[in-house]
C-alpha positions as protocol buffer text, in pm:
chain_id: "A"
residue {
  index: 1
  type: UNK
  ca { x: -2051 y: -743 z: -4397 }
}
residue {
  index: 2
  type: UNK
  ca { x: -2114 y: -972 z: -4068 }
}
residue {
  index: 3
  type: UNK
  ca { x: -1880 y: -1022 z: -3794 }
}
residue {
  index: 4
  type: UNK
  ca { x: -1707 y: -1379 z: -3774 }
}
residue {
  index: 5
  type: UNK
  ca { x: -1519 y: -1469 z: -3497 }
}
residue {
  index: 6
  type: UNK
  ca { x: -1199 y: -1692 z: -3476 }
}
residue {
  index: 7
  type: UNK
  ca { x: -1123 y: -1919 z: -3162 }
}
residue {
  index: 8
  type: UNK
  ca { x: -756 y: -1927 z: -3171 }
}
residue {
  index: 9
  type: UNK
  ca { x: -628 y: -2191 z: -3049 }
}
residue {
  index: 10
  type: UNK
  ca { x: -420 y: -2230 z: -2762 }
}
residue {
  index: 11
  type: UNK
  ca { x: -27 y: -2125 z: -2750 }
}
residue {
  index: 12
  type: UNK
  ca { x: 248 y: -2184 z: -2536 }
}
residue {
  index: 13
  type: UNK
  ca { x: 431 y: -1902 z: -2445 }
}
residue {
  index: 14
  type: UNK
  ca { x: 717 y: -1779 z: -2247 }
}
residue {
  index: 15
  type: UNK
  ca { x: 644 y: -1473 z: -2087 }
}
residue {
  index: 16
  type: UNK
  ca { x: 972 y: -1195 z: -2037 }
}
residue {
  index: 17
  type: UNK
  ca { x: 983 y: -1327 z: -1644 }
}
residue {
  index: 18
  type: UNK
  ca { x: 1060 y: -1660 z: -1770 }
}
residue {
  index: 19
  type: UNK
  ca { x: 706 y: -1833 z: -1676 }
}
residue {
  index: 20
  type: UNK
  ca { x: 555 y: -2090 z: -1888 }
}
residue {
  index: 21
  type: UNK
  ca { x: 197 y: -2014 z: -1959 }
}
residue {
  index: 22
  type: UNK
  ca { x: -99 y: -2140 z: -2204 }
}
residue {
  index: 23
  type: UNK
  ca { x: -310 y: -1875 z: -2331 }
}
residue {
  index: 24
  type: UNK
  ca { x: -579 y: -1852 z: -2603 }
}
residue {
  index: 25
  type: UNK
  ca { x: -814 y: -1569 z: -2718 }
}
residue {
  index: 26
  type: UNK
  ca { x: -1101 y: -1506 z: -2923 }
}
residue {
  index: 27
  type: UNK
  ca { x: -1087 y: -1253 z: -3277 }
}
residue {
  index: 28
  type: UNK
  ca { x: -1383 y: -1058 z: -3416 }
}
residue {
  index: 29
  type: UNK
  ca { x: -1368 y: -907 z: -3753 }
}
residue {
  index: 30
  type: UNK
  ca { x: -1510 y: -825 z: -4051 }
}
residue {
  index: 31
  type: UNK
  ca { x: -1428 y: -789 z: -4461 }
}
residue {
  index: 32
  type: UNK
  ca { x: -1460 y: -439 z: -4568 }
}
residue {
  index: 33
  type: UNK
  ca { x: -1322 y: -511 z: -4893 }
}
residue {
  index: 34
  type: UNK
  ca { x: -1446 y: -821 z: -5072 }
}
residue {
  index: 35
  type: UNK
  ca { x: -1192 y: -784 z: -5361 }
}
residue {
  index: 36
  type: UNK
  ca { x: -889 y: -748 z: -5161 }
}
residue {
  index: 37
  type: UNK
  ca { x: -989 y: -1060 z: -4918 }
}
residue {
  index: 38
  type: UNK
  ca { x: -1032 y: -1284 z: -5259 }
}
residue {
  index: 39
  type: UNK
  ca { x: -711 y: -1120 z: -5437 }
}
residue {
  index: 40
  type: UNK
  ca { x: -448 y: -1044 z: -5206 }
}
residue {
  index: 41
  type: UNK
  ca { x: -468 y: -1406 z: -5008 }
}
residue {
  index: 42
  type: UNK
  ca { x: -572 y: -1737 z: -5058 }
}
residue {
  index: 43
  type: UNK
  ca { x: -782 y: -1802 z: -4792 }
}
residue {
  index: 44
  type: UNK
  ca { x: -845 y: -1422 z: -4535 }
}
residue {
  index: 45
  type: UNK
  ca { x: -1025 y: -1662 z: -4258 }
}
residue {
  index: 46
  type: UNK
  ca { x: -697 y: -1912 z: -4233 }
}
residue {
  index: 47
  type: UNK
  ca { x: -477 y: -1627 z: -4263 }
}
residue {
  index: 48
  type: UNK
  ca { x: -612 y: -1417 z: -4029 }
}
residue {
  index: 49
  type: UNK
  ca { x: -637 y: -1674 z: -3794 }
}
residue {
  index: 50
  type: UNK
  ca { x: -246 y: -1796 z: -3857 }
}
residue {
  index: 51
  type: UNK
  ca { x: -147 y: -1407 z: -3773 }
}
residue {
  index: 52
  type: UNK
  ca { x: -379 y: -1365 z: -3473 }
}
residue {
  index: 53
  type: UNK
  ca { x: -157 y: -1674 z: -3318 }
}
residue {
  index: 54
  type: UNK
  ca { x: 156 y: -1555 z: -3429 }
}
residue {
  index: 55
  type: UNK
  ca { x: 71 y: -1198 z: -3274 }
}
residue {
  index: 56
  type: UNK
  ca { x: -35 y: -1383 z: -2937 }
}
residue {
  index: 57
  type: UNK
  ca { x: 275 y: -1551 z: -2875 }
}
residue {
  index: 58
  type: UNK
  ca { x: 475 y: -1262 z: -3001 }
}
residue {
  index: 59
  type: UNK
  ca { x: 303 y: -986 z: -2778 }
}
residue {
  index: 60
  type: UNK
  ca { x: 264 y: -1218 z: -2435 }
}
residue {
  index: 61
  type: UNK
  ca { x: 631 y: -1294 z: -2443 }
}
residue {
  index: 62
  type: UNK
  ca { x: 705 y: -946 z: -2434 }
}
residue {
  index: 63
  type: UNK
  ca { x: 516 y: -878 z: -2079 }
}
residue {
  index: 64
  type: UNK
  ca { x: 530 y: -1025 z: -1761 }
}
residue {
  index: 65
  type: UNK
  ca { x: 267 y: -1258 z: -1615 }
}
residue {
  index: 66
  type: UNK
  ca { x: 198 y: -992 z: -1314 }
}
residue {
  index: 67
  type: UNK
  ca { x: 144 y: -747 z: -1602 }
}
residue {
  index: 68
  type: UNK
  ca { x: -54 y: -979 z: -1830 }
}
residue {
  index: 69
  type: UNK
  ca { x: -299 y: -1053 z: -1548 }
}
residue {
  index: 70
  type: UNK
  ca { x: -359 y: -719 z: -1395 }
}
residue {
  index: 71
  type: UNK
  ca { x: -365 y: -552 z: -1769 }
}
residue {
  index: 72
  type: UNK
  ca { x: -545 y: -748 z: -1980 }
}
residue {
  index: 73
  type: UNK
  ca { x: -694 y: -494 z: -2160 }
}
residue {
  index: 74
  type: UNK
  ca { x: -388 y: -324 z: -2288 }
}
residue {
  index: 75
  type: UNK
  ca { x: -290 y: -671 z: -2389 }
}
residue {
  index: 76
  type: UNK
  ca { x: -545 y: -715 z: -2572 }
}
residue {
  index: 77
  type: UNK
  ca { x: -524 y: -371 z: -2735 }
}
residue {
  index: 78
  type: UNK
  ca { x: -249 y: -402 z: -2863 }
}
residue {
  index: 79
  type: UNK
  ca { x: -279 y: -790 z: -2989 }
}
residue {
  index: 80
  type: UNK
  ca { x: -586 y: -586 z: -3202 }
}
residue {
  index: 81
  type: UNK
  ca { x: -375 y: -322 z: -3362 }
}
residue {
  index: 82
  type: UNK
  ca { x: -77 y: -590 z: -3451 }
}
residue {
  index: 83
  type: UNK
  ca { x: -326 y: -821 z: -3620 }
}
residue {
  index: 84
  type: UNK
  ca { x: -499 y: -532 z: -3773 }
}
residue {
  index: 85
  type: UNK
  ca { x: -228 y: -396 z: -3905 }
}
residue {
  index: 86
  type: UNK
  ca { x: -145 y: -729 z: -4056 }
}
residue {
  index: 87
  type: UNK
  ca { x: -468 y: -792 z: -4218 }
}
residue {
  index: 88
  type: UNK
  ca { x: -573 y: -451 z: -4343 }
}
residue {
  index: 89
  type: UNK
  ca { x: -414 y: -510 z: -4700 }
}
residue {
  index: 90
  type: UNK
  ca { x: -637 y: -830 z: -4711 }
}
residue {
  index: 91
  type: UNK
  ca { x: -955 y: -601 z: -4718 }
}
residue {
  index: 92
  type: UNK
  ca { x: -991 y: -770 z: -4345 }
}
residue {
  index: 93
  type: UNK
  ca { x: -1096 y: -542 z: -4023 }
}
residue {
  index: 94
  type: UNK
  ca { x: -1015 y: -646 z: -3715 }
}
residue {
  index: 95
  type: UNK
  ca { x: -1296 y: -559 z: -3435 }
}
residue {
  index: 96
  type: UNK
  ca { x: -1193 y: -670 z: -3145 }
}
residue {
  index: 97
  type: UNK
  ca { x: -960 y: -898 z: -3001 }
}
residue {
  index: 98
  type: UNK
  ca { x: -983 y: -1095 z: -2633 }
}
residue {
  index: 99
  type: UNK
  ca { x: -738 y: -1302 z: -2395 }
}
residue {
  index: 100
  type: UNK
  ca { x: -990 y: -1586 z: -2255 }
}
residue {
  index: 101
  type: UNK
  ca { x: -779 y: -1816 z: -2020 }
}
residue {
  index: 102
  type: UNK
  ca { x: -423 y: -1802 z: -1872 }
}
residue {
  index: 103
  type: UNK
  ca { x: -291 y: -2126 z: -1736 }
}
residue {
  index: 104
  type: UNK
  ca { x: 44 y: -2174 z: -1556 }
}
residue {
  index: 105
  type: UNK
  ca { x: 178 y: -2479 z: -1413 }
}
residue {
  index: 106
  type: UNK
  ca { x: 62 y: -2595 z: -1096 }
}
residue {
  index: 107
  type: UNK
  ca { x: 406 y: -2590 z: -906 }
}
residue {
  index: 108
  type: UNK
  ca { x: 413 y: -2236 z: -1033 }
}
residue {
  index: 109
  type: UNK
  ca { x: 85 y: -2118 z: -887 }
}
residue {
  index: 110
  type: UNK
  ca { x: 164 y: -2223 z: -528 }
}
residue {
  index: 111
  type: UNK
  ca { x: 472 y: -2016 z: -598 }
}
residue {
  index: 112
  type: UNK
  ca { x: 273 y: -1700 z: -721 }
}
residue {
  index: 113
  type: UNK
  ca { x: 76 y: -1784 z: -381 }
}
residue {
  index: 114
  type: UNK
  ca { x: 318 y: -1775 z: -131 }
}
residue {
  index: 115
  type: UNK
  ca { x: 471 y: -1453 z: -309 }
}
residue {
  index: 116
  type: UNK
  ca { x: 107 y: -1258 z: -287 }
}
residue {
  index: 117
  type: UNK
  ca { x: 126 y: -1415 z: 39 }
}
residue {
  index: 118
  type: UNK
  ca { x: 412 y: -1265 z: 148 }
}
residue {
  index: 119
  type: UNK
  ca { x: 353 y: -894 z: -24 }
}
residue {
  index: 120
  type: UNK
  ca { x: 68 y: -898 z: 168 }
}
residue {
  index: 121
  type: UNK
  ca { x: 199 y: -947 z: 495 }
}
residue {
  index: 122
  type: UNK
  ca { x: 488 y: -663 z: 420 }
}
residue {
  index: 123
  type: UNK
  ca { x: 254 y: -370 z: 342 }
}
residue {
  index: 124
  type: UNK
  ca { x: 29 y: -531 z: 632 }
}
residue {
  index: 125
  type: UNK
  ca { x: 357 y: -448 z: 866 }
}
residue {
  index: 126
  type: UNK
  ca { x: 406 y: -114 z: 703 }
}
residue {
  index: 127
  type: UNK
  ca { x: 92 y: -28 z: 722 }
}
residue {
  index: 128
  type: UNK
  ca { x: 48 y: -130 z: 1100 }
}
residue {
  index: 129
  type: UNK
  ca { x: 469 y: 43 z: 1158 }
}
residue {
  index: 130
  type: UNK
  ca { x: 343 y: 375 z: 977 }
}
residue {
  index: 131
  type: UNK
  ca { x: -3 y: 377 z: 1205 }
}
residue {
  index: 132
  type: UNK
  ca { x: 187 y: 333 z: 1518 }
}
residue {
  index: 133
  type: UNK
  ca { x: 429 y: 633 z: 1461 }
}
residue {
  index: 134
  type: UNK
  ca { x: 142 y: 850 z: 1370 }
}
residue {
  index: 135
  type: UNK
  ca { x: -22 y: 787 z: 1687 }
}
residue {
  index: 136
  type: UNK
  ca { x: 315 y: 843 z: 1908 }
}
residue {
  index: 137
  type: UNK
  ca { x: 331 y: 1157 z: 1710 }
}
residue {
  index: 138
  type: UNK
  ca { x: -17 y: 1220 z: 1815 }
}
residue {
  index: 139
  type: UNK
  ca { x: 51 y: 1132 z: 2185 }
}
residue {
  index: 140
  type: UNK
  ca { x: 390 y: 1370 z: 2223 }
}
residue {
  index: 141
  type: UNK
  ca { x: 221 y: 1653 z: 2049 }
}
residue {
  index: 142
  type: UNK
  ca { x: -123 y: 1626 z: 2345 }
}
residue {
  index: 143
  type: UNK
  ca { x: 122 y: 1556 z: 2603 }
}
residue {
  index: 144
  type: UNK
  ca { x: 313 y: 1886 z: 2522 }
}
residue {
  index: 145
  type: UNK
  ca { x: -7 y: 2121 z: 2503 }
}
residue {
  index: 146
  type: UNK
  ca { x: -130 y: 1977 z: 2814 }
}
residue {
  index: 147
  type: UNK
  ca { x: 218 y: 2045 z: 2987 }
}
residue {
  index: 148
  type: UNK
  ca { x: 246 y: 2355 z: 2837 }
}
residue {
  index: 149
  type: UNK
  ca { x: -70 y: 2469 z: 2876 }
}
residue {
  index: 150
  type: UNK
  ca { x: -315 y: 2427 z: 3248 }
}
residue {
  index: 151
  type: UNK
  ca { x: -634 y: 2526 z: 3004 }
}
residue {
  index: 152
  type: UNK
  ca { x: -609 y: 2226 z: 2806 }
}
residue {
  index: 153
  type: UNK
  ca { x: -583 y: 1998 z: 3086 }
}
residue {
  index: 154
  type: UNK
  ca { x: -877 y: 2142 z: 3244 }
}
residue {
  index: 155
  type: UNK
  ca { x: -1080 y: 2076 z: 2890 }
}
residue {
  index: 156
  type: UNK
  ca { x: -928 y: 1732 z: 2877 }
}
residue {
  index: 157
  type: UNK
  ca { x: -1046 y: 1699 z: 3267 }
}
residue {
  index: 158
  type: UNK
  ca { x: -1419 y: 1813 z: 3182 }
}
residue {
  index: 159
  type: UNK
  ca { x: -1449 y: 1581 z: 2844 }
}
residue {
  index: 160
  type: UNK
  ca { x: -1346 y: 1295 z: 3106 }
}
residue {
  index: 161
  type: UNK
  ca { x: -1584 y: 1378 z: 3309 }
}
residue {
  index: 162
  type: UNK
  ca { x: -1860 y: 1456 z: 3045 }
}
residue {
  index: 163
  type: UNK
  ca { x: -1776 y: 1039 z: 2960 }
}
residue {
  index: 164
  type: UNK
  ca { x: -1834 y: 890 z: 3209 }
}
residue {
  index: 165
  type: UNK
  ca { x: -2174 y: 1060 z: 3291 }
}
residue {
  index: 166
  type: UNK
  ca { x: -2261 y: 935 z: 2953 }
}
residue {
  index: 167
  type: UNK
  ca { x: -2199 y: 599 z: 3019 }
}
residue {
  index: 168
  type: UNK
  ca { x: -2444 y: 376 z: 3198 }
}
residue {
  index: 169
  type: UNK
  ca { x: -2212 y: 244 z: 3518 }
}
residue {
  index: 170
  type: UNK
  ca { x: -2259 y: 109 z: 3863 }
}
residue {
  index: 171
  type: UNK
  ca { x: -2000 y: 346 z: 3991 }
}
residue {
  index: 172
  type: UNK
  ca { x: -2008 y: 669 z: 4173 }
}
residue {
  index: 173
  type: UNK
  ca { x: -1791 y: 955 z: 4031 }
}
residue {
  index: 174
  type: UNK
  ca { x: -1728 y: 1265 z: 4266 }
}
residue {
  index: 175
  type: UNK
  ca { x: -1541 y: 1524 z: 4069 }
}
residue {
  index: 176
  type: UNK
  ca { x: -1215 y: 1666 z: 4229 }
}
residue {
  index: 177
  type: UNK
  ca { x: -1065 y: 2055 z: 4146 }
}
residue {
  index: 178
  type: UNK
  ca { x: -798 y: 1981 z: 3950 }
}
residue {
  index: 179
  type: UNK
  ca { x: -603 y: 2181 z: 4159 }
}
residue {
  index: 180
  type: UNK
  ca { x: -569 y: 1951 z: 4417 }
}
residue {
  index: 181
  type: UNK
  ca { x: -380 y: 1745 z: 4158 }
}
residue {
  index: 182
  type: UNK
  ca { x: -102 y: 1981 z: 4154 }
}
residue {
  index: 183
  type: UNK
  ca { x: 115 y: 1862 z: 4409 }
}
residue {
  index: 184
  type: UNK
  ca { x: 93 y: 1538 z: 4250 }
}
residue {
  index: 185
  type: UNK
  ca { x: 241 y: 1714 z: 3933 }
}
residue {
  index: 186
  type: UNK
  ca { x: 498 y: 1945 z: 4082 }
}
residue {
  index: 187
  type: UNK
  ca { x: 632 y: 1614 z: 4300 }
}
residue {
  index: 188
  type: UNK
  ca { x: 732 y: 1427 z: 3989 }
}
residue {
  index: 189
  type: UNK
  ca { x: 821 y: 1756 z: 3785 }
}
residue {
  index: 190
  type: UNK
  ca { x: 1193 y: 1739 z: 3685 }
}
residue {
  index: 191
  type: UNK
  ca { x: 1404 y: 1937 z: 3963 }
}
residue {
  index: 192
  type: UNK
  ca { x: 1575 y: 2276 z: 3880 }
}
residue {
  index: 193
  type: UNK
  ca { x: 1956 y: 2265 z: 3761 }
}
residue {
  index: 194
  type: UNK
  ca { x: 2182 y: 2351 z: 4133 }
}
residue {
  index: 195
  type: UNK
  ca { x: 2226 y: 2698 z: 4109 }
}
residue {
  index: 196
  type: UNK
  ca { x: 2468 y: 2935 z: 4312 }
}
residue {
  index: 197
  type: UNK
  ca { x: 2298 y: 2961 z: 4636 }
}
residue {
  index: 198
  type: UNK
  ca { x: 2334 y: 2592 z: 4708 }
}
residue {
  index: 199
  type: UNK
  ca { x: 2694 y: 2669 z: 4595 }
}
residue {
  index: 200
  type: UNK
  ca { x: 2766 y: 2951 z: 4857 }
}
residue {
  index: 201
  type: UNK
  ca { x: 2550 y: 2717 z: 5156 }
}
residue {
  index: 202
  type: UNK
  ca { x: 2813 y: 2474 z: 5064 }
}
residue {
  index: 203
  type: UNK
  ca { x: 3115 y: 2675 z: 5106 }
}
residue {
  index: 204
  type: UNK
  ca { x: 3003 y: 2805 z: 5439 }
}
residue {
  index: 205
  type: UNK
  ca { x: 3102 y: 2458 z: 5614 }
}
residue {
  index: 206
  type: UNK
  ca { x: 3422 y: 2460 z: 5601 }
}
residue {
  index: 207
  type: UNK
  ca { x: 3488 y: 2749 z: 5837 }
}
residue {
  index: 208
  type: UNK
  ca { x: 3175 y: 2589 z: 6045 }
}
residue {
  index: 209
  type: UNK
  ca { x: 3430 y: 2308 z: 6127 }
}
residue {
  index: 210
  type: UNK
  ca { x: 3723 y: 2502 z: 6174 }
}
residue {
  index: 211
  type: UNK
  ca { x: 3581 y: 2731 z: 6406 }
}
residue {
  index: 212
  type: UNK
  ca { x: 3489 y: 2353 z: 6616 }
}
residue {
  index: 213
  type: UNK
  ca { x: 3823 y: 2274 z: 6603 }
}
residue {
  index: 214
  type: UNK
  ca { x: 3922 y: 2620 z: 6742 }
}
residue {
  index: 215
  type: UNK
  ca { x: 3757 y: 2560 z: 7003 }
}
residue {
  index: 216
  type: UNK
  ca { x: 3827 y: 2221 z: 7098 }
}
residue {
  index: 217
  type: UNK
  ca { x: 4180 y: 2339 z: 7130 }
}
């Protein structure tokens, strides 16, 4: 037999988060069994439509409005199997089963804004937090090899270089031996613990100045 749909109408429902919302949907389905559908009810199309509102508020005020927005299909899966279940002893087959429109008060939609608004601007600082570590990470683990090892800075020096040739400038670049960078280095290197040599130059004074006060005398 043909498919008829059923516009059901709209409901008012309270979803599990405590949100008022209108919804309504549309119901495809068919009679498989022409005796059932005449015996078993008094009218399949008004009964089928009666159940398929009953099911609607029944199944949207057991989700929340997050999940009824983002999962509309499983919604409406499982609207199709209640109803179905429902009308299969009326000889009645339920096709297919579809959420059209979701309304919420207005007050409560500027309130949905400003709380996408504000999820949106947390991950955005996560995201922007998580990026900066990675690249401090990145920074302490160059600076080591290149303190660590003199090869690497010399490949790092030669990339540099390679740059700025590649680039169309003004300026004049006269490449330097690196060496000549090493005092520079070794001036701001950290300075070696005191050891016992400055220890024993220290202990010598003492008997320096005793031996001028010896001879003042």
């Amino acid at each position: 037999l043909r498919i008829i749909t059923i516009d059901v109408p709209r409901q008012e429902v309270m979803t599990v988060d405590n949100i008022p919302t209108t919804v309504n949907a549309i119901i495809q389905y068919r009679v498989f069994s022409p005796e059932k559908a005449v015996i078993e009810v008094s009218n399949y199309h008004q009964a089928t439509s009666q159940r398929a509102q009953t099911a609607l508020r029944s199944i949207i005020g057991q989700v929340e409005l997050d999940h009824l927005l983002a999962h509309r299909d499983e919604v409406n899966r499982r609207l199709q199997q209640v109803i179905d279940e429902a009308t299969d002893p009326w000889g009645v087959k339920v096709v297919a089963v579809e959420v059209k429109e979701v309304e919420v008060p207005e007050g409560m939609k500027r309130a949905i804004a400003r709380q996408a608004e504000a999820e949106r601007e947390r991950r955005a600082k996560i995201i922007h937090a998580q990026g900066e570590r990675q690249a401090a990470e990145i920074l302490t683990e160059a600076a080591n090899i290149l303190a660590t090892q003199p090869a690497a800075l010399q490949l790092r020096y030669l990339q540099t270089l390679t740059e700025i040739a590649s680039e169309r400038s003004s300026y004049t670049v006269f490449p330097l031996p690196i060496d000549l960078f090493k005092p520079f280095l070794e001036r701001f290197a950290p300075a070696p613990a005191s050891g016992g040599p400055s220890g024993s130059a220290t202990s010598s004074n003492p008997p320096e100045r005793a031996e001028g006060k010896g001879e003042r005398e």
